[in-house]
C-alpha positions as CSV (number, residue, x, y, z in Angstrom):
1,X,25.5,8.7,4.7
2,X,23.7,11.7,6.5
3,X,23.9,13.9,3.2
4,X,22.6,10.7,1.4
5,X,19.5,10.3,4.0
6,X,18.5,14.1,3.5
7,X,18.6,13.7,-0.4
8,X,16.3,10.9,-0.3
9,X,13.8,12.6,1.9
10,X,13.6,15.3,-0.2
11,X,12.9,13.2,-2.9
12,X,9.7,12.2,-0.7
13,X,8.3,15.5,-0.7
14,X,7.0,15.7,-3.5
15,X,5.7,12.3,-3.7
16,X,3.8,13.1,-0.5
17,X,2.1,16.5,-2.3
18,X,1.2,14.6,-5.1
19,X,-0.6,11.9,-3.1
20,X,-2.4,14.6,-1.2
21,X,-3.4,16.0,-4.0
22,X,-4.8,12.5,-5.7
23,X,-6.3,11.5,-2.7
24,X,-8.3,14.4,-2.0
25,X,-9.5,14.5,-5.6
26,X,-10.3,11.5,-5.2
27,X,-12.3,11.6,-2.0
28,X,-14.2,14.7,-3.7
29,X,-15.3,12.6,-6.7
30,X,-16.9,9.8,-4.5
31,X,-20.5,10.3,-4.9
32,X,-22.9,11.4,-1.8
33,X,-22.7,14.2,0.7
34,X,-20.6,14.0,3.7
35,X,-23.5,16.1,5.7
36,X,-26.1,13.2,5.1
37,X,-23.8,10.8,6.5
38,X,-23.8,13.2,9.4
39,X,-26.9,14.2,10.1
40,X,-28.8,11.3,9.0
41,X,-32.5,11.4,9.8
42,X,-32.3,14.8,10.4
43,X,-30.9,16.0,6.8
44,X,-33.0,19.0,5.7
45,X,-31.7,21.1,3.4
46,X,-31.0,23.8,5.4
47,X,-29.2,21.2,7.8
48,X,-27.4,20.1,5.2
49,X,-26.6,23.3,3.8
50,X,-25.3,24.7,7.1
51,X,-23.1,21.3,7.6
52,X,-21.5,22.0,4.4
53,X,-21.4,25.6,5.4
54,X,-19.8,24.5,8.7
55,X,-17.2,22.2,6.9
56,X,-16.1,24.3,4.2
57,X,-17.5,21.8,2.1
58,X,-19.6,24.3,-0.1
59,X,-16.3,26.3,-1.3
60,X,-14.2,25.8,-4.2
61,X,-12.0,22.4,-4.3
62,X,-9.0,24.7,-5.0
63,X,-9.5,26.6,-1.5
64,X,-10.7,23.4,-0.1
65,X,-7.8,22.0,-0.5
66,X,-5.4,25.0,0.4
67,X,-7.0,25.2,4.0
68,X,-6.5,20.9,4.3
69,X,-2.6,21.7,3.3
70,X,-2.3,24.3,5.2
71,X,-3.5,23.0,8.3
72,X,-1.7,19.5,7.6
73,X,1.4,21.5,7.8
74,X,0.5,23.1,11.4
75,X,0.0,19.6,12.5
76,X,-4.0,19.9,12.4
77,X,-5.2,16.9,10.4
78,X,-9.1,17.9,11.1
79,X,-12.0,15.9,13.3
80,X,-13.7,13.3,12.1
81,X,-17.3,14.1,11.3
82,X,-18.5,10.8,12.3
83,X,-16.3,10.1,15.2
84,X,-16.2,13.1,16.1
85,X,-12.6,12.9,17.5
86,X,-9.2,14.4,16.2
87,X,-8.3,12.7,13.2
88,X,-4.5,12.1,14.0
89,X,-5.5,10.5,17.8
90,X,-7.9,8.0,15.5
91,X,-5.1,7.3,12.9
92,X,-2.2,6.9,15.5
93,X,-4.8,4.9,17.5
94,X,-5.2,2.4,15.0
95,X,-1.8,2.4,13.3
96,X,-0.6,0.6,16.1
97,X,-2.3,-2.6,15.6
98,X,-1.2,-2.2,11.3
99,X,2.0,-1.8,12.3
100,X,2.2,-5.4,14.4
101,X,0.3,-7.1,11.8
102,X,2.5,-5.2,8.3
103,X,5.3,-5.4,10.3
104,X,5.0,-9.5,11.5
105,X,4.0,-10.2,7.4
106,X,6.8,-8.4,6.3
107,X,9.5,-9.7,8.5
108,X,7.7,-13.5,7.8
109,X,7.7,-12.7,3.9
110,X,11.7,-11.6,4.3
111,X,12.7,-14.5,6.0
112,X,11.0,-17.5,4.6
113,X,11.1,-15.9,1.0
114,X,14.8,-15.4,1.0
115,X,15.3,-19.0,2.3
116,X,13.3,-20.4,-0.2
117,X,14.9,-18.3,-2.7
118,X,18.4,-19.3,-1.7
119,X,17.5,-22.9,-1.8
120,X,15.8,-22.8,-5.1
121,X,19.0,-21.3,-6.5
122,X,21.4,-23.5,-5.3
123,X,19.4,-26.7,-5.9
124,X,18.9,-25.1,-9.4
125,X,17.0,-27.6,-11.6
126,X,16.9,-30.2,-8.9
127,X,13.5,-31.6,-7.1
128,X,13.6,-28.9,-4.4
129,X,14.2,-26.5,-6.8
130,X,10.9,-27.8,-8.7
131,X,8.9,-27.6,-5.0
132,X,9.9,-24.5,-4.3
133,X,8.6,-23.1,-7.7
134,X,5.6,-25.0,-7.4
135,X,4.6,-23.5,-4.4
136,X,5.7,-20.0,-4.7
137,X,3.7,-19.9,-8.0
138,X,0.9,-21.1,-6.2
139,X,1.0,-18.5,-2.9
140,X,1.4,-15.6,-6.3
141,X,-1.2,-17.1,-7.6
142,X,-4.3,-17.2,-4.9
143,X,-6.0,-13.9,-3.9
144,X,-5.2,-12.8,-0.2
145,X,-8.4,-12.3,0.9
146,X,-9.3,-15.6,-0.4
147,X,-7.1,-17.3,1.4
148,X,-7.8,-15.7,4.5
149,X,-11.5,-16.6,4.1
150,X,-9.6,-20.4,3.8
151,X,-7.8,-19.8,6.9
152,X,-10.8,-19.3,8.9
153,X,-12.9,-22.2,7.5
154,X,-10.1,-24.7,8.5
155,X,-8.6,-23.5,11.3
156,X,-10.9,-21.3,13.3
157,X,-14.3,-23.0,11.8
158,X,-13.5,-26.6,11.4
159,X,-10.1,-27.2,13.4
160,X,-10.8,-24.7,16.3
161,X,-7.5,-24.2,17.1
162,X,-6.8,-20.8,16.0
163,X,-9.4,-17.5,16.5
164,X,-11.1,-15.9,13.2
165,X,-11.0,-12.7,14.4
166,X,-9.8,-9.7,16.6
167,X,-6.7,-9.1,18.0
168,X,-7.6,-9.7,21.4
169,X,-10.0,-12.5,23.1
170,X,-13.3,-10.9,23.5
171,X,-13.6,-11.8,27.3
172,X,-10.1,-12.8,29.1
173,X,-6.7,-12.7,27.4
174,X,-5.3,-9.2,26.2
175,X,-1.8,-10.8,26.9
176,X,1.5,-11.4,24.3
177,X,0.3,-14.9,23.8
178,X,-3.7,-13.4,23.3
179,X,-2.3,-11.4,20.5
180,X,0.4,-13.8,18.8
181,X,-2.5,-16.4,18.7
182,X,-4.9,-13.7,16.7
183,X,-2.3,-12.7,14.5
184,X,-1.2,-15.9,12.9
185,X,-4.1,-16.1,10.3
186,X,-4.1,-12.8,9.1
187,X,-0.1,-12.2,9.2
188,X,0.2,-15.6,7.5
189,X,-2.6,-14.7,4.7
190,X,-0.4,-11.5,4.3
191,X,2.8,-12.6,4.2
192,X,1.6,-15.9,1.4
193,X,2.0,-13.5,-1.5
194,X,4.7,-11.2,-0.6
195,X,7.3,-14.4,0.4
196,X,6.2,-15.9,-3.1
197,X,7.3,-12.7,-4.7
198,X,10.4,-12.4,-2.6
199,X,11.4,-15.8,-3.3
200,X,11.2,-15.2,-7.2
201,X,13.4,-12.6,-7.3
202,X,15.6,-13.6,-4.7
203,X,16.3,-17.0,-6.6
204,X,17.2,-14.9,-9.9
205,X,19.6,-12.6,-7.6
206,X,21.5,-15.8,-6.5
207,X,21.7,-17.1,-9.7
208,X,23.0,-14.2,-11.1
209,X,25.3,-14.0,-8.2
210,X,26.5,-17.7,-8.3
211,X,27.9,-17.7,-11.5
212,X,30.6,-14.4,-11.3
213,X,34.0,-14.7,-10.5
214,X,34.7,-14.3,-6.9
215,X,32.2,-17.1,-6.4
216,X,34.3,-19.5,-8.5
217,X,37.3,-18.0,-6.6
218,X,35.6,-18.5,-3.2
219,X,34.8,-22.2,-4.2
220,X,38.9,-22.5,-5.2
221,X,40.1,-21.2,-2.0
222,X,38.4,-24.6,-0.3
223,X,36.1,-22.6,1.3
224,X,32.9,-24.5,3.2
225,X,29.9,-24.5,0.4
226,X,27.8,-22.9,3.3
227,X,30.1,-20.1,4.0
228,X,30.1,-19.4,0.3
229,X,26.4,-19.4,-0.7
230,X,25.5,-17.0,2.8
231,X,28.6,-15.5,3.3
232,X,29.9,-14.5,0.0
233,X,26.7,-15.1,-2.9
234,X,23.7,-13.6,-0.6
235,X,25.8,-10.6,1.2
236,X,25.9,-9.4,-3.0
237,X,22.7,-10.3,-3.9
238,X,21.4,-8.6,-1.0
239,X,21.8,-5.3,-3.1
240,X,19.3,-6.4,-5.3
241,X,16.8,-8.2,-2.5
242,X,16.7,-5.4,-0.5
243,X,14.7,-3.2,-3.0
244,X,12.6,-5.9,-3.3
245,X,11.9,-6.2,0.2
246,X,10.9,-2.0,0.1
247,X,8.1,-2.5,-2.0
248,X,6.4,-5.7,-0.7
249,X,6.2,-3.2,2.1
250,X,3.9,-1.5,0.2
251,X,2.1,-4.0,-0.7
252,X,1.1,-5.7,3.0
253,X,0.2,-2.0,4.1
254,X,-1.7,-2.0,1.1
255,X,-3.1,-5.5,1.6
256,X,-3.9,-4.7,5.2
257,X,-7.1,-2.6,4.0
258,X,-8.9,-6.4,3.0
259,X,-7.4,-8.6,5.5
260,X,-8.0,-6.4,8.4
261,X,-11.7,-6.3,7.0
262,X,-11.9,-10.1,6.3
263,X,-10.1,-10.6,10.3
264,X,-12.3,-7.6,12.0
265,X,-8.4,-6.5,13.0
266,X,-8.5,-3.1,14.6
267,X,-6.3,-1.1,12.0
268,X,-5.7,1.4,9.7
269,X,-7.1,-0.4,6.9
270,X,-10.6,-1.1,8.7
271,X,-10.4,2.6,9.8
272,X,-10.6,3.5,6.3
273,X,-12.9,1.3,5.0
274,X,-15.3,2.2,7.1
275,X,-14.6,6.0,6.6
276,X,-14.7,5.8,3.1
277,X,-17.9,4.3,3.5
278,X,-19.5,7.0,5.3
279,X,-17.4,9.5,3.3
280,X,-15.5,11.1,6.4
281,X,-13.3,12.3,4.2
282,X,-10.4,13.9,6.5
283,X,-10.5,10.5,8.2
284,X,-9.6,9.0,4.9
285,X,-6.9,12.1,3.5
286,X,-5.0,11.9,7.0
287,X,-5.0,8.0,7.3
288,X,-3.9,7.5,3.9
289,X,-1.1,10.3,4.1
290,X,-0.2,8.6,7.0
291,X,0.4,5.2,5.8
292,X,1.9,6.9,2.9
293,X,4.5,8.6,4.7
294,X,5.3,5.0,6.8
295,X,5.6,3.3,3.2
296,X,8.2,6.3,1.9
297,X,10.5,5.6,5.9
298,X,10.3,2.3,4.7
299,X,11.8,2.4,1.5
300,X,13.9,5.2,3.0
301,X,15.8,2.3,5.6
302,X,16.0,0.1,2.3
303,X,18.0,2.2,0.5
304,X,20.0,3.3,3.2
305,X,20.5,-0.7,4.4
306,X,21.6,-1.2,0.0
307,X,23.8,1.9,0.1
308,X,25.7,0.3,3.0
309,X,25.9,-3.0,1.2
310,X,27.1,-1.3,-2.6
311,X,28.4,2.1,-1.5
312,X,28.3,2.9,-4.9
313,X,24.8,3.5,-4.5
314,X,25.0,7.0,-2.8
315,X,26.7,8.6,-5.3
């Protein structure tokens, strides 16, 4: 299992370059000048023209980019030119809070979307079958931030009973039951799509599952229907969940960038909203590289969880 850990994170290596090097192209394409963010009233040409001298904003993007890498790899992700703090104290700062709110959606999305799944398969064709579908293709279906926008009409707006924003309570609070209460909404809004997407697939797993041989055989035995649909049919069609599971994690890091905006939570994706909007751009390069690299550990503990399910897998 070791050997099959190390070959999978060198398999991330490169990913990792090639995201560096996309996002930094990126970030150099934007329009505007990071030195007028900066200086603001006071951008003269020659302020600006030192600022970018300053930076290293006025060389080549080939040896712009060599000097980033390079000082990535000492561990230097840069300073912020707006915060004017460390880059990696702002990003681990605020990864915190995207962790507890990708990491509530993601375990929410696993659970419920699974269940439903495994219900819609073995009431296949039946009434909760048809329920099941009907909603799942309606979570797909709606926008996230939309929803969230929902959320907060009727339940913080109109119900009162839940808070629109934050993570803590502006005056008081700051407690466990401070934060679960502000992250409801937005983990719920988050989780909606991901559970409908798990569910899909999860229901054509068990299908597929259901209707091979050891099933049948299971079922012949006089086994419990229960102890055959969870203890034989979803154990194998884990192996084909779990991959699943991987990439919604991608998508409620990725999703985190609107609903932390839409919730005002303190995160990562606010972080980089609001440096991409005043084009701090090692801000941006070291909190995306960042999430990136949480996204590849993901994936990296779902195919080691599917390799211990199939060990066919890490051959």
């Amino acid at each position: 299992m070791t050997a099959y850990i190390i070959k999978r994170l060198l398999t991330a290596i490169p990913v990792i370059i090639g995201l560096s090097v996309i996002v930094f192209l990126i970030m150099a394409m934007i329009p505007g000048d990071p030195a007028l963010a900066i200086l603001g009233s006071y951008a003269t040409p020659e302020n600006v023209e030192r600022i970018n001298r300053d930076l290293g904003l006025d060389r080549p993007l080939p040896e712009q980019y060599l000097i980033w890498i390079t000082n990535l790899l000492q561990g230097d992700f840069g300073r912020s030119y707006i915060l004017n703090r460390p880059v990696i104290d702002e990003v681990l700062e605020r990864l915190g809070a995207t962790m507890i709110l990708a990491g509530t959606a993601l375990v929410l999305c696993s659970i419920f979307g699974i269940l439903a799944g495994v219900v819609s398969a073995v009431r296949q064709f039946g009434w909760t079958d048809r329920v099941v579908t009907f909603f799942v293709l309606i979570g797909i279906s709606m926008p996230a931030f939309w929803l969230g926008l929902i959320f907060i009409l009727l339940f913080a707006v109109q119900w009162r009973i839940l808070p629109a924003s934050g993570m803590y309570a502006v005056y008081g609070g700051g407690d466990l039951s401070d934060l679960i209460r502000h992250l409801i909404l937005p983990a719920a809004t988050l989780a909606i799509v991901a559970t409908g997407v798990v569910a899909r697939l999860t229901r054509a797993a068990m299908l597929e599952v259901l209707r091979q041989d050891f099933v049948r055989t299971a079922r012949a035995k006089g086994l419990d229907e229960r102890a055959v649909v969870y203890r034989h049919a979803l154990r194998a069609a884990l192996v084909s969940i779990i991959p699943v599971i991987g990439v919604q994690a991608g998508f409620v890091l990725g999703g985190s960038v609107y609903i932390e905006t839409v919730f005002q939570w303190p995160g990562l994706g606010a972080m980089l909203v609001k440096a991409v909007s005043t084009r701090d751009l090692l801000l941006v390069q070291g909190g995306v590289l960042v999430a990136a690299a949480l996204y590849v550990l993901v994936n990296l503990a779902a195919d080691v969880a599917q390799a211990m399910l199939d060990p066919r897998l890490k051959s």
